[in-house]
N, C-alpha and C positions, 0 to 999 in steps of 0.2 A: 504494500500500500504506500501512499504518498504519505510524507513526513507527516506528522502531527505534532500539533502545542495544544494540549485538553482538546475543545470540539474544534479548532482553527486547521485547516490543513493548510500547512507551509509548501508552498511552492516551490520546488526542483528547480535549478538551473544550471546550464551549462556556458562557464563565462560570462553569467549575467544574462544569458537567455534564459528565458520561461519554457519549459518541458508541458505545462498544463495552465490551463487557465487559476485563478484563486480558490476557486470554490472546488474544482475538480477532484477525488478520489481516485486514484490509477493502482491496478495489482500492481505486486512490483517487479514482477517482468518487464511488464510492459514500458514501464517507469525506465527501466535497465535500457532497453530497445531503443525510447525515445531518446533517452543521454548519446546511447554507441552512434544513432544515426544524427544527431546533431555536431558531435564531435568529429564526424566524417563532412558534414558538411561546411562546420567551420575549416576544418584543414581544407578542402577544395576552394574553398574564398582565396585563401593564402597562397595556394599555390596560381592562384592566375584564371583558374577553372570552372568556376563561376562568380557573377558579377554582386560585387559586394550588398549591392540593393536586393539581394536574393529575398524573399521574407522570411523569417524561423518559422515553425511550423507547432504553435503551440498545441494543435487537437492534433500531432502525431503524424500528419501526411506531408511530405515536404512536396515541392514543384515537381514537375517533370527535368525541367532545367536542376534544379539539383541530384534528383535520381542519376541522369546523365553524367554528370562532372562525377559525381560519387565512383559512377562506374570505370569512369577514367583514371581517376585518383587510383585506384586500388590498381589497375591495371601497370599504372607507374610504380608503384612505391613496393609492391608487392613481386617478391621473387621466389616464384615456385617454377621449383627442378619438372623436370619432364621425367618422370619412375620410369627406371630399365629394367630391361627384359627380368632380370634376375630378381629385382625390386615384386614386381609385376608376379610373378611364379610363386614366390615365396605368400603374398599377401593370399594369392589362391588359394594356396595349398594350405591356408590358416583360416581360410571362410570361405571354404567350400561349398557350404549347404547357403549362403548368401547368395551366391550366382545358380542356385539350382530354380527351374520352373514350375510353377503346379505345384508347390507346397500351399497344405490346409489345413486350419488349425480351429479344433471346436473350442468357441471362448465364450465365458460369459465374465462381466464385469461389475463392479460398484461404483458409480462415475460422484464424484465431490464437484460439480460444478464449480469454474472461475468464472463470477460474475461484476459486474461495477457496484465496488461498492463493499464487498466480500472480506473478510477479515482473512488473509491469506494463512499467516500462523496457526491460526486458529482453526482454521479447514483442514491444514495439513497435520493439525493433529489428531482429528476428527481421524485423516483418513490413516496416518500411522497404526491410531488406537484399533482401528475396524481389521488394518491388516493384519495383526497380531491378535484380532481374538480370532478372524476365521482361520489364519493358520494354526492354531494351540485348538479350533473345535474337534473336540472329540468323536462326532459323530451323535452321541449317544441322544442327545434332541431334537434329533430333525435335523435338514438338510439347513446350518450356519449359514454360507453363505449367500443362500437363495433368501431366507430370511432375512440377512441383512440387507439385500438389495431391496427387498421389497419396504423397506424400512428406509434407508439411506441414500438410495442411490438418485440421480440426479436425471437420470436416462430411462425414456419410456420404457426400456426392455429391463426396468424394475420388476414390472409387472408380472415381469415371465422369471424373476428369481435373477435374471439380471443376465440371461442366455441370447445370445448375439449370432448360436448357429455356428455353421463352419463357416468359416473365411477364407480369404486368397489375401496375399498383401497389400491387391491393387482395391480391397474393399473399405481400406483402411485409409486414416491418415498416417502419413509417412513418418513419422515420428515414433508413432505405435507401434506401425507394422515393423518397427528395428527393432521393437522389445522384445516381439511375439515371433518372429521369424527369421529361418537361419539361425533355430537353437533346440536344446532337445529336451528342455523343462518339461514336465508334467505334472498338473496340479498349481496349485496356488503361487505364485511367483514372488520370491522373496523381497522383491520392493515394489514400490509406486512406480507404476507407469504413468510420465507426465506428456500430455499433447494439448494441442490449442483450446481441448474442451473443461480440460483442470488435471485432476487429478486422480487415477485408477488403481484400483484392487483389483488383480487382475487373476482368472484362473483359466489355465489351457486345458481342456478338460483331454481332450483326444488330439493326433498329430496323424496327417496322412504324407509323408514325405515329396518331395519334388524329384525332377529328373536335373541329375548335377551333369552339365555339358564335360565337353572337356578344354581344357585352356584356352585350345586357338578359338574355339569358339568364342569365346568369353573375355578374347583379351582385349579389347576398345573396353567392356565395361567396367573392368578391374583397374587398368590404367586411370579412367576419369574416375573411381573411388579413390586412388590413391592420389589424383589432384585435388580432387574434394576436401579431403585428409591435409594436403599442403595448403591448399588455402582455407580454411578454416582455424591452424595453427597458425602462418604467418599473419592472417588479420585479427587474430588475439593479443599478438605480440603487437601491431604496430597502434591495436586501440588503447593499447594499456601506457604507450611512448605517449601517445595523445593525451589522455588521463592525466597521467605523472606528471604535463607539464600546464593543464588545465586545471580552473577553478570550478570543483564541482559542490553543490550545494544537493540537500538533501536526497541525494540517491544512492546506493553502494554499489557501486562496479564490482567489485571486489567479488560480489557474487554470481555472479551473472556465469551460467552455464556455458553460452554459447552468446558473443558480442554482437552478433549480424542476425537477423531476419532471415529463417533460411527458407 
């Protein structure tokens, strides 16, 4: 959530920009989001890259014209290797079941909705607590975690105990489906699955496996994970150079999972 002084929420800034209006409440991803892409767009000012009359982007969306310059900045500043052959082979032969097809996986969930406004702490301990009682249930009362979903969960498919069916990766948001596939869990999954919808108790109930190609097939898509991989690392490092020499007011970088909007 955005800063708070008793019922006042304080305002976020990056260098004396505004991240939200006065009155605004923001989870604090979101909050994180807005700081990483403001501090991108400040550095594109400086370098030449877009025109200082840019506007900030207090509700979160900045121009087109800085989308652009952003895309350029990073383009410059940012020096990712192009993965070798032997690079490339080895990440294979480490997630293999990641490049397999036709993998499906019976799930059902307990969704803690992130909404405006939401005590973020305070849901995730919501959803902590819930994952350590369905995983320690016994059994011996009934089916736990259909119960709790039908209780708790945030997600029309409460209704049904909180059963989501089998799935493909591509039914999924992409975030999820890296939790849930390309692994060989069974049963309740020892953490929170986080994606854009909040936050998941997640259980695989059943796994029907994919068909794993073989390398040459596969290698354009292992290569672009492993640039994925370099850039995601190298824009963590140059956001945190940004940061470090930036005045930031009520947000913590420091937490932020991932710097950029993926």
């Amino acid at each position: 959530m955005s800063a708070t002084t008793g019922t006042t929420v304080v305002v976020a800034r990056v260098n004396g920009v505004a991240l939200h209006t006065p009155g605004e409440a923001i989870a604090a991803e979101a909050l994180r989001q807005r700081a990483c892409t403001e501090l991108l767009r400040q550095a594109a000012q400086r370098e030449g890259l877009l025109a200082p009359t840019d506007p900030p982007a207090a509700d979160g969306a900045i121009s087109e014209a800085a989308t652009a310059a952003i895309d350029v900045l990073l383009d410059r500043v940012l020096a990712i290797a192009e993965p070798s052959e032997d690079a490339c082979r080895r990440h294979h032969a480490a997630h293999v079941a990641k490049f397999a097809s036709g993998e499906c996986a019976q799930v059902r969930h307990i969704l803690f909705g992130v909404t405006p406004g939401v005590d973020v702490v305070a849901l995730r301990k919501r959803a902590e607590a819930t994952l350590l009682d369905v995983r320690c249930h016994d059994g011996t009362a009934g089916d736990g975690f259909a119960n709790a979903a039908r209780t708790l969960s945030n997600c029309p498919s409460g209704a049904e105990g909180g059963a989501l069916g089998w799935l493909a990766a591509e039914d999924c948001a992409p975030e999820f489906a890296r939790e849930i596939f390309g692994h060989a869990e069974i049963g309740v999954l020892p953490r929170l699955v986080h994606s854009r919808h909040g936050l998941h108790v997640v259980e695989v109930q059943a796994r029907a496996p994919g068909v794993a190609p073989a390398f040459e097939a596969v290698r354009s898509a292992v290569a672009n994970s492993l640039r994925q991989q370099g850039f995601v690392t190298a824009s963590r490092q140059y956001l945190q150079l940004l940061a470090g020499a930036a005045a930031i007011e009520g947000v913590d970088l420091d937490s932020a999972d991932t710097p950029l909007v993926q």
